[in-house]
C-alpha positions, 0 to 999 in steps of 0.5 A: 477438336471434337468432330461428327463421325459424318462424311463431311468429316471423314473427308476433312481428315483426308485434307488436315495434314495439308493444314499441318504442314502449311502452318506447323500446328498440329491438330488432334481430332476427337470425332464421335457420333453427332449425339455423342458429340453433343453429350461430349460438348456439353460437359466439355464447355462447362469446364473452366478450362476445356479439352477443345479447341475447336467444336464441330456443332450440330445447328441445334446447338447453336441457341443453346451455346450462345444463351450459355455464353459457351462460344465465341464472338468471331468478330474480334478475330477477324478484325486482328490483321495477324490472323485474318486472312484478306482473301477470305472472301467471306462473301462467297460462303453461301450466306442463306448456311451462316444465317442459319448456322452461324448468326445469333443475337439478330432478328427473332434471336437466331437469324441477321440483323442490326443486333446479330453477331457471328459466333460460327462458320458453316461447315458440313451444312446440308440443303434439300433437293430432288433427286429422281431415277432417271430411267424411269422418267425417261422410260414413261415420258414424265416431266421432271417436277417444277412445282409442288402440284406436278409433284404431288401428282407424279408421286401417285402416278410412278405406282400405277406406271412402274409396278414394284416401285412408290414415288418418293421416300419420305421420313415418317417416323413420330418424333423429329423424323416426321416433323423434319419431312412436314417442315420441308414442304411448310416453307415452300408452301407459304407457311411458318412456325410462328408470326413476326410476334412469335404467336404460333401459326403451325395450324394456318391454312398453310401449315394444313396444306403441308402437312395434307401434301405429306400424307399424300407424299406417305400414302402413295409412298414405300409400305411402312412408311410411317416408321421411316427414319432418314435412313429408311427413307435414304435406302429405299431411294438407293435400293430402287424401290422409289422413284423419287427423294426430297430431302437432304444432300447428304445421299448424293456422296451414297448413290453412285457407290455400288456397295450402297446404291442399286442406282449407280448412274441413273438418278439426276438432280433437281430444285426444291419444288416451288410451292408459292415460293422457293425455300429449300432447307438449311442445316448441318453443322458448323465451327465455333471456338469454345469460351474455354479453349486454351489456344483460340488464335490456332483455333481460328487459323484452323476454322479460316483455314478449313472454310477458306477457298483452297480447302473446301475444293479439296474437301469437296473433291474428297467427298465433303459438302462444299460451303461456298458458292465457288466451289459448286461451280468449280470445273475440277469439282463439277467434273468429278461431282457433276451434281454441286452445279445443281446443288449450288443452284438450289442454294441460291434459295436456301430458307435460314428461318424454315425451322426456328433455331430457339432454346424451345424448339425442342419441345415444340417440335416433339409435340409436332412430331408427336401430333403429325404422326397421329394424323397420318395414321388417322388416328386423328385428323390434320386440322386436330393434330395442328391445333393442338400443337399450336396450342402447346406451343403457345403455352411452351412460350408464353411460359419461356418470356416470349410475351413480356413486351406484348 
């Protein structure tokens, strides 16, 4: 198997061995850093006869593997009566991560559909939430934010009430860092990447309406904000220096551990914010077996198994991201974990298609990263920075077939 080094994964290792003795298979483990890992995969899949059996598979990859015909279609093994297991309940994994992750073929190519099939299972996946310091809400009488204007207002408020500390801790970092913080309040602000004709819609009214709420977000941020990554944004939040983090779920397994964390018991959970709709992120990782791999019957023993109901409690208890809805609410897990019951509850509105998981993106979103970075400096203003991204992007498009039937 090739996996992350990521603490989903670092918990998995912790359960493997109950996988082994339940079924006598033994399993091998490559984990390397994510990037690594793709690099790694792509090399591996080519081969006509490959070294894994299993891959772990960042949500990116997903375009890529199934255009390559590089993973397998699911369907045929669960439909074999030896190996699927009946109380699967594949109706408890949290379906708004298998249409992000694991679907392809369907509606825009990447999302369900009459066409769409399953090539893998979410595993290790991630949504957005806020976290935010409890004392300090307590302390100045603040309302929690439901919406995106009590967001934005008390974001630039915490400086003035609570000298020393900024309101939330964003990624601003030019590249995918800044786009990633621009698409979190896109969706939930009413905006998409493109139209139901794949015509680019990044420079609408929306699209200016997020990417204003960012700079707001930035200027009433952290000093150098604009240089943040993930983990600049993660520690300023867990140093004490913001009051507020909307983003990943991922920082949840670091706050209450005093090595990391100067916040140790005083931050709380809440929901995305609501713009004119809910729409929380999606993404992380996922399981798929390779086209290539030599044992794909223990290979999907193993991926039921780890996606099953018994396992992601023991994952989750371990530390993991849980990918089923039972499990946030499982006593033994809320009760050692008390934030999965909040978490659940902001999985309920997970958006599968708030970033397009097409073989392009990768492009687009490096001219997006690029342009954003550039408004929120000032070096040009908002509208600018979306129209050129929107006109690249249609050329990226036009040039890719996304036109031939129009």
């Amino acid at each position: 198997m090739n996996f992350p080094a990521h603490p989903h994964y670092d918990a998995v290792m912790k359960v493997l061995p109950e996988f082994e003795k339940q079924t006598g298979i033994k399993v091998e483990v490559d984990q390397l850093q994510y990037l690594a890992m793709r690099q790694k995969q792509t090399l591996e899949l080519t081969k006509k006869k490959g070294d894994y059996d299993l891959i772990a598979y960042v949500v990116f990859s997903k375009a890529d593997y199934v255009s390559a015909v590089q993973i397998e279609p699911l369907a045929r093994f669960f439909m074999n009566p030896k190996l699927s297991d009946p109380n699967y309940d594949a109706d408890d994994l949290i379906d708004g991560y298998v249409q992000n992750i694991g679907v392809a073929g369907g509606k825009k190519g990447y999302l369900p559909g009459p066409t769409g099939a399953l090539f893998g299972i979410p595993f290790g996946s991630e949504t957005s939430v806020l976290g935010y310091r409890k004392d300090i809400f307590d302390k100045h009488g603040l309302k929690v934010p439901e919406t995106y204007e009590e967001l934005l207002e008390t974001t630039c408020k915490i400086q003035e009430l609570e000298p020393g500390m900024v309101g939330l801790a964003t990624r601003g970092k030019s590249g995918h860092q800044i786009s990633h913080a621009y698409l979190l309040h896109l969706a939930p602000l009413g905006g998409r990447i493109f139209d139901d004709e794949w015509n680019p819609t990044i420079n609408s009214p929306e699209g200016i309406k997020a990417a204003e709420a960012l700079k707001r977000i930035l200027e009433c941020g952290p000093e150098g904000g604009t240089s943040f990554g993930l983990s600049e944004a993660k520690n300023a939040f867990l140093q004490g220096k913001a009051a507020m983090y909307l983003d990943t779920t991922i920082v949840a397994g670091e706050v209450n551990d005093p090595e990391k964390s100067k916040i140790v018991g005083k931050v709380g959970w809440a929901k995305h914010p609501v713009g004119v709709r809910r729409a929380s992120q999606t993404g992380g990782f996922g399981l798929a077996i390779p086209k290539n791999a030599q044992n794909k019957e223990a290979a999907f023993l193993l991926m039921q198994w780890l996606t099953s109901k018994e396992a992601d409690k023991m994952i989750a208890l371990a530390g993991g991201n849980p990918s089923r809805f039972s499990t946030h609410k499982d006593p033994d897990v809320v009760a050692k974990f008390p934030q999965m019951e909040i978490f659940g509850e902001a999985l309920k509105d997970a958006d599968p298609d708030w970033r397009p998981i097409i073989p392009v993106w990768g492009q687009i979103n490096t001219e997006l990263g690029t342009n954003l970075s550039k408004a929120m400096t000032g070096e040009i203003t908002i509208k600018e920075a979306l129209d050129r991204t929107n006109n690249t992007a249609k050329s990226i498009m036009e040039k890719a077939g996304y036109y031939t039937y129009q």
